[in-house]
C-alpha positions in Angstrom: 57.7 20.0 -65.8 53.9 20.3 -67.0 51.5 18.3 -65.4 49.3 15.9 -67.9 47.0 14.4 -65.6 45.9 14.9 -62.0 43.7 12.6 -59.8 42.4 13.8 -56.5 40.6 11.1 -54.3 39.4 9.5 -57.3 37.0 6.6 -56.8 35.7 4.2 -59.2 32.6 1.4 -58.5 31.0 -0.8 -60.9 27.4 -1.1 -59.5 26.7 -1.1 -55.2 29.3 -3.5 -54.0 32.8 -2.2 -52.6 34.9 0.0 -54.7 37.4 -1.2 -57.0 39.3 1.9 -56.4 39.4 4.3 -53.7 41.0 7.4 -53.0 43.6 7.4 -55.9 45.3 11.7 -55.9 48.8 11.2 -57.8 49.7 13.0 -61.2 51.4 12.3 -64.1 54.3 14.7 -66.1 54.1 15.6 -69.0 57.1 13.5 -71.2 57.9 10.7 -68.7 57.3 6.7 -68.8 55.7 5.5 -66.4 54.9 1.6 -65.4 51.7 0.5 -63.7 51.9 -2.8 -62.2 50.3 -5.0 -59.3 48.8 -8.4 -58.8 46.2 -9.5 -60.9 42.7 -8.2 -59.3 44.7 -4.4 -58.1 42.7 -2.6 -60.1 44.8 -2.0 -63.2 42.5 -2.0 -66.3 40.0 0.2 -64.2 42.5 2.9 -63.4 43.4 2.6 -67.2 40.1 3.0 -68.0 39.2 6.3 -66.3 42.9 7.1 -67.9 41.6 7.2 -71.7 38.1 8.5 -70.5 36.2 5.1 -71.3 35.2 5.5 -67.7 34.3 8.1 -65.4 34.9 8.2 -61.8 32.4 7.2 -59.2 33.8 10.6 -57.0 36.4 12.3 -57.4 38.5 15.0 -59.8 40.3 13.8 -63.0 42.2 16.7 -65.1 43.6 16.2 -68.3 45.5 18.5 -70.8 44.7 20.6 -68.4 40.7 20.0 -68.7 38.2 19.2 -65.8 36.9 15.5 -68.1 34.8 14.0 -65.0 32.6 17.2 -66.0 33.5 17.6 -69.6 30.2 17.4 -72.5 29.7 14.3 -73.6 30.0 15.6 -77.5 33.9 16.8 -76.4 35.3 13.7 -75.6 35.8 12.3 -78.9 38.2 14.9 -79.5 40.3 14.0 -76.5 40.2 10.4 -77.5 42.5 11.4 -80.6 45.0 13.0 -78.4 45.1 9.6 -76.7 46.7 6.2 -78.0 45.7 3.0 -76.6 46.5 -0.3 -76.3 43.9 -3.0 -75.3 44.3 -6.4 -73.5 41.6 -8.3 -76.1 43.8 -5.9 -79.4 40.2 -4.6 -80.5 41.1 -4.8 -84.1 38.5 -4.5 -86.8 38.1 -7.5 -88.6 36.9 -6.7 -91.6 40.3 -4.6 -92.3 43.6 -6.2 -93.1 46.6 -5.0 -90.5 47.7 -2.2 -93.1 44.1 -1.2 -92.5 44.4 -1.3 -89.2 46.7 0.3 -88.7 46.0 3.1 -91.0 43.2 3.5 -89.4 43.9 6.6 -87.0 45.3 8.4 -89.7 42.8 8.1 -92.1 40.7 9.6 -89.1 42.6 12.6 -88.3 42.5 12.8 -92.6 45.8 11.8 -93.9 45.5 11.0 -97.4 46.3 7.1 -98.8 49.4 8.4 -100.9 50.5 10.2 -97.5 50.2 7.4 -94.9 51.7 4.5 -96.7 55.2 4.9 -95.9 54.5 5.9 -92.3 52.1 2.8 -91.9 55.0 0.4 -93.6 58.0 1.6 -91.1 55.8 1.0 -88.4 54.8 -2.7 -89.3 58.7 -3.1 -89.9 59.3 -1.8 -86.7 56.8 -4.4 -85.1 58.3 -7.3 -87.6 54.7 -7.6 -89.7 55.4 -6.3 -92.8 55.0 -9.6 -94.8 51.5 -9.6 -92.9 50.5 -6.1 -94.2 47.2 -7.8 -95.9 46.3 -10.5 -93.5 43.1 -9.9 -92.0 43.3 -10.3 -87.8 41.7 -13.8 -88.3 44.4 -15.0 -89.7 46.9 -13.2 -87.4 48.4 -14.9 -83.7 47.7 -13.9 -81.0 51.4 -11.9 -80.8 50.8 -10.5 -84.1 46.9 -9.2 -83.6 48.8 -7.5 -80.3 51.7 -5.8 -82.7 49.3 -4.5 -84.8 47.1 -3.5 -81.9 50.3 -1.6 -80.4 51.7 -0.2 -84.4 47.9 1.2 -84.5 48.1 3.4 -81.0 51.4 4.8 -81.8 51.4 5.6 -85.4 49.7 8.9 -84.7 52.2 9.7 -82.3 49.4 10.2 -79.3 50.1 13.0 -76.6 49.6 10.4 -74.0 49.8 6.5 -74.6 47.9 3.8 -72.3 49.1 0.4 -72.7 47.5 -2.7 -71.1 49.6 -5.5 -71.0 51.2 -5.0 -74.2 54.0 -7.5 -74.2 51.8 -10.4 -73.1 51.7 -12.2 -76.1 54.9 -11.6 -77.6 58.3 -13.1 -76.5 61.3 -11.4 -75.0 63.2 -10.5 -77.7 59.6 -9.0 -79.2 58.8 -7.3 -75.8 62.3 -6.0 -75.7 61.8 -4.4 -79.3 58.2 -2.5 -78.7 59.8 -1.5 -75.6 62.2 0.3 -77.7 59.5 1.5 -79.9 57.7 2.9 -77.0 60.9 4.9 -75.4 61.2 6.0 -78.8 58.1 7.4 -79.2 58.1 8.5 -75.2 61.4 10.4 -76.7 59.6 12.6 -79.1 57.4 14.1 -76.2 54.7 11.4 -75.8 53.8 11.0 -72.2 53.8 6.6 -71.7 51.4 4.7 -69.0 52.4 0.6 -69.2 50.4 -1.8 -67.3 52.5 -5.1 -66.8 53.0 -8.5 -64.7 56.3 -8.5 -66.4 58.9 -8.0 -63.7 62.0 -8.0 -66.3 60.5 -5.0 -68.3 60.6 -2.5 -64.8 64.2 -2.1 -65.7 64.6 -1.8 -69.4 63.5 1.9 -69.6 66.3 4.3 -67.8 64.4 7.2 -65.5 60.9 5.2 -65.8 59.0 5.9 -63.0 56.2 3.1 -61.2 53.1 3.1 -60.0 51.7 0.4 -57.7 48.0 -0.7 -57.1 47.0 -3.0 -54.4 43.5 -3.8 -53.9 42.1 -0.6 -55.8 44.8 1.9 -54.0 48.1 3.2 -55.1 50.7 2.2 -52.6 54.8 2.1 -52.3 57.1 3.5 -53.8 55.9 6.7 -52.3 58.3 8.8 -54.0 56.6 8.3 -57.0 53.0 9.7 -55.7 52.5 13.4 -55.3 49.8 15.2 -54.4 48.1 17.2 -56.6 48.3 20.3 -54.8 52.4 20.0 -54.9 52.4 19.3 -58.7 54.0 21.7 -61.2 51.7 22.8 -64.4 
């Protein structure tokens, strides 16, 4: 199986205090689901972070798609953004545009035309249960429904790798059950899945996903699931 991303003692700090995470070499294959979890503080949003290249690493080598992106030209990373979904904790909508809008909005981007995108748009707000909210602006939205359209825009362009921060904290269970779904679904077609979660019941609702666990800034059991760049296959 390919490899998608590698880490090799990756280390990330925010200004000159300690760093908020050290020595991090594990890779990711191409096609699987994997969950990212630890306490609150681990480290979770950072490693995210350096995941959809909104950070780079303090030291350290980060490959992805097969591409050195620590050293990568500032102008080139736009482009590898697109081949990226994402999923933020605080939604990042834009509030000017309704959640149709929204979540149009990537393929408008990559140029899909109006007449082209509507149907794709509308089955994805079914799937997330907002399609009598197509035309609300995010103001108007919950909390749950700003993070449904948050989660409806980072898959609808079917990404070649999806990051997702806590995407089930604002829904219920039978919600988080349901974009769960979604996500195996679209982890079925090929797209390789990272989920960040304090949500203990979600570990096991995805058969053959795999876990990765921070603890203050290092990845730590199950070991099984780390392997060493050098022993990866891509």
């Amino acid at each position: 199986m390919a490899t998608i991303v590698q880490f090799e003692n990756v280390g990330l700090r925010y200004g000159p205090g300690a760093e908020t995470l050290s020595d991090l070499s594990f890779s990711l294959d191409e096609g699987a689901f994997y969950f990212l979890t630890g306490a609150s503080g681990a480290g979770k949003t950072s490693l995210l972070k350096l995941l959809y290249l909104a950070q780079r690493p303090s030291r350290g080598a980060i490959r992805l798609f097969d591409a050195d992106v620590v050293t990568l030209p500032r102008e080139r990373l736009p482009g590898f953004r697109r081949r990226i979904g994402v999923v933020f904790q605080d939604f990042r909508l834009v509030p000017h545009l309704s959640a149709f809008d929204n979540v149009a909005l990537p393929l408008r981007i990559a140029g899909v035309s109006d007449d082209q995108l509507r149907a794709p748009v509308e089955e994805m707000l079914h799937w997330v249960g907002l399609t009598d909210r197509a035309r609300a602006f995010p103001a108007t939205l919950s909390g749950g429904e700003q993070q449904r359209v948050a989660i409806a825009r980072a898959v609808i362009g079917r990404p070649e790798l999806l990051v997702a921060d806590e995407p089930t904290g604002n829904v219920d269970q039978d919600m988080a059950t349901r974009l769960i779904t979604l996500f195996e679904a679209l982890n079925k077609l090929g797209t390789t899945i990272v989920v960040a979660t304090h949500d203990v019941d979600l570990l096991g609702k995805v058969a053959g996903a795999q876990m990765l666990r921070l603890a203050r800034g290092r990845l730590v059991q199950p070991e099984s699931l780390l392997r060493s760049p050098s022993r990866s296959v891509g």
